[in-house]
Rosetta silent file (secondary structure, phi, psi, omega in degrees, C-alpha in Angstrom):
SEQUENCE: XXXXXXXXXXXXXXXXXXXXXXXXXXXXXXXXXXXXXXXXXXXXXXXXXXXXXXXXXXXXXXXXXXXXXXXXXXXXXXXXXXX
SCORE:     score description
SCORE:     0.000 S_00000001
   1 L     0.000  130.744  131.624    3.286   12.621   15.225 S_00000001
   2 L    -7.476   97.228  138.673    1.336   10.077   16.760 S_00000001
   3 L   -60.619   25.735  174.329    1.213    7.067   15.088 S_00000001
   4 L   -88.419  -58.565 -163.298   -2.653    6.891   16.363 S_00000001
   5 L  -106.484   44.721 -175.393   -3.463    9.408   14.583 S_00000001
   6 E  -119.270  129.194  173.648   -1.621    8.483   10.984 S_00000001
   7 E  -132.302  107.570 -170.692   -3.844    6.202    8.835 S_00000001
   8 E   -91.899  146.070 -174.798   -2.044    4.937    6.333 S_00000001
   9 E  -159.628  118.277 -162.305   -3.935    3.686    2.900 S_00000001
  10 E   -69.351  138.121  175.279   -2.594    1.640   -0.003 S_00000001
  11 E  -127.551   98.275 -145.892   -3.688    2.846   -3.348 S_00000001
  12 L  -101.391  153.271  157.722   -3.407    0.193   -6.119 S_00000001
  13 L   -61.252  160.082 -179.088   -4.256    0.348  -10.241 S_00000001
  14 H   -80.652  -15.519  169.295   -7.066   -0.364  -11.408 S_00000001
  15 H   -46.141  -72.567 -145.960   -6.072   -3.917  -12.797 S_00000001
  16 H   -39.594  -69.543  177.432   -4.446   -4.738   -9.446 S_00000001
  17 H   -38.715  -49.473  153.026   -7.375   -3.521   -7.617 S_00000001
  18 H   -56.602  -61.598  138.799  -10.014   -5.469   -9.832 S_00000001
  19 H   -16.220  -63.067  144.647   -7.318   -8.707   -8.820 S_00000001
  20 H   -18.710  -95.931 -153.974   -8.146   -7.543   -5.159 S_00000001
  21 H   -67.594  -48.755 -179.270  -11.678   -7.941   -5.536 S_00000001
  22 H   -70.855  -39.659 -178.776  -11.832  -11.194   -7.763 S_00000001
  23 L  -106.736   20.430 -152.026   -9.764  -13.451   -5.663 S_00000001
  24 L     7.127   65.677 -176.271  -10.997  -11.262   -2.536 S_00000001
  25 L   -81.458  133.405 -160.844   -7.328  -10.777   -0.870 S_00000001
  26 L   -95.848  154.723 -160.180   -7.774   -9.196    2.137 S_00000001
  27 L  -113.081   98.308  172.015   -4.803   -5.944    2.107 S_00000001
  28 L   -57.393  154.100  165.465   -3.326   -5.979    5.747 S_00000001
  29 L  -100.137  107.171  168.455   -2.430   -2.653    7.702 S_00000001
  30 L   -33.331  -81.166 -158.139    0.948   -2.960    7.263 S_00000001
  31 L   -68.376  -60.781 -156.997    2.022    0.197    9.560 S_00000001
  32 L   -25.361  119.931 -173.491   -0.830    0.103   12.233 S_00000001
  33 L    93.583  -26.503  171.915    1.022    0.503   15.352 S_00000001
  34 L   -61.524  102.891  170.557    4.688    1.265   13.628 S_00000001
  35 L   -49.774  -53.767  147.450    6.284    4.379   14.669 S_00000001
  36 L   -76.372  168.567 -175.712    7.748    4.855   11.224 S_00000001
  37 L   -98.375 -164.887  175.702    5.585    5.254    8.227 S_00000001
  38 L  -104.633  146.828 -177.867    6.832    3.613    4.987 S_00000001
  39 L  -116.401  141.606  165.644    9.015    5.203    2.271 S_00000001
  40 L   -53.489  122.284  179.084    9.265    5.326   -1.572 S_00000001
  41 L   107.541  -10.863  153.476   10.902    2.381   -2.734 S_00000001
  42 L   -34.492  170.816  172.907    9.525    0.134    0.133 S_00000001
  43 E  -143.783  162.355 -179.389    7.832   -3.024   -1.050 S_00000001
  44 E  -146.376  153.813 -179.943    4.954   -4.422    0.235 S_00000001
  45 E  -112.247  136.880 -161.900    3.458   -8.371   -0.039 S_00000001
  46 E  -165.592  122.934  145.425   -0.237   -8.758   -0.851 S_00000001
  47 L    58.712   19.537  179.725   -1.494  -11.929   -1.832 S_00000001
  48 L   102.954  -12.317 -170.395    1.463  -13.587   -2.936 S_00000001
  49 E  -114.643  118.998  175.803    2.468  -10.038   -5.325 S_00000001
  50 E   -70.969  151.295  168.301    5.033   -7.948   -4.635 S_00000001
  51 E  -125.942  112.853  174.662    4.450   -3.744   -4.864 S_00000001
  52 E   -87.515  152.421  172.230    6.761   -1.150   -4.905 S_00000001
  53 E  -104.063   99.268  176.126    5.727    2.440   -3.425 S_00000001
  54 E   -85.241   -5.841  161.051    6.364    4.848   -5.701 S_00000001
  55 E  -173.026  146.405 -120.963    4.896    7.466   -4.262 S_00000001
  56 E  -133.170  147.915 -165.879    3.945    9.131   -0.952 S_00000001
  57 E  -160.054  109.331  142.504    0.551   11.776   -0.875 S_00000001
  58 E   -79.977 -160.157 -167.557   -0.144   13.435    2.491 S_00000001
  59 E   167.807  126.180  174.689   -3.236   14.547    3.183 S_00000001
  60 E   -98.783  125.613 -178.831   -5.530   15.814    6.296 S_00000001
  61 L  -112.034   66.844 -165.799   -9.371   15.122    6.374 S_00000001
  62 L    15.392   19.334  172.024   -9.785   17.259    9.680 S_00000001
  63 L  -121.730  -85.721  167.108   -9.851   14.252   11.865 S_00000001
  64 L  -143.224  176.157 -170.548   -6.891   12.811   11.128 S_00000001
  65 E   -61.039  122.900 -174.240   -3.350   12.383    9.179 S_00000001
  66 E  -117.743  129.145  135.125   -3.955   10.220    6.280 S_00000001
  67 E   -98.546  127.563  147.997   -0.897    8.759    4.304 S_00000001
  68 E   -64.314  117.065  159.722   -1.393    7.406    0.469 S_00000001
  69 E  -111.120  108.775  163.184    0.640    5.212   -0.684 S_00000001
  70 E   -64.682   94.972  176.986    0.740    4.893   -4.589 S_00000001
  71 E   -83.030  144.763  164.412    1.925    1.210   -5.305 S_00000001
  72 E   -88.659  172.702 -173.887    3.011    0.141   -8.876 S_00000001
  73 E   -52.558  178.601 -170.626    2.125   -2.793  -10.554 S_00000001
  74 E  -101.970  153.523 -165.790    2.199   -6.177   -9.109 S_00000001
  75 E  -126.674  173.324  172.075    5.234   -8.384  -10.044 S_00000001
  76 E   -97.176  178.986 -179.498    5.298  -11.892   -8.350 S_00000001
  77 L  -105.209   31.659  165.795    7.445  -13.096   -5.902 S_00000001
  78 L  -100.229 -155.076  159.864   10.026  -14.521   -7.862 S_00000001
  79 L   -73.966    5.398 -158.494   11.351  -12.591  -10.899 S_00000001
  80 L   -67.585  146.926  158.001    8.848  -13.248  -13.307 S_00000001
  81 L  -107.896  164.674  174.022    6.972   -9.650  -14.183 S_00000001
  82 L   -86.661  145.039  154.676    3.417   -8.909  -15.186 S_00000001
  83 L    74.966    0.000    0.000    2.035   -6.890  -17.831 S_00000001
């Protein structure tokens, strides 16, 4: 597969996602350009908050391959956790 035609898209809680929006942190595309995609149990950095990807949701919309990535809550990026 083409990474061209793979569009990968982060899917956050709704707290996180309300966080997102309030302190308006912009959510990079990680993979754009990456031959591999990312795997469960990956982490990702947003805004100073670590994510783990707990789960992976393909998906076609007859244009092109869309990965989901289901992130869990956000922990910081020392050890402290949230929530």
């Amino acid at each position: 597969m083409s990474t061209s035609s793979l569009r990968v898209v982060l899917v956050f809680g709704r707290d996180d996602q309300a966080w997102i929006r309030r302190e308006s942190v912009v959510v990079p595309q990680f993979w754009q350009g990456h031959a591999v995609p990312p795997a469960q149990g990956d982490v990702v950095r947003v805004g100073g908050r670590q994510f783990l990807i707990q789960g992976r949701l393909w998906e076609h919309d007859g244009q092109a391959t869309i990965l989901r990535l289901f992130v869990g809550n956000a922990h910081a990026e020392s050890d402290t956790v949230f929530g």
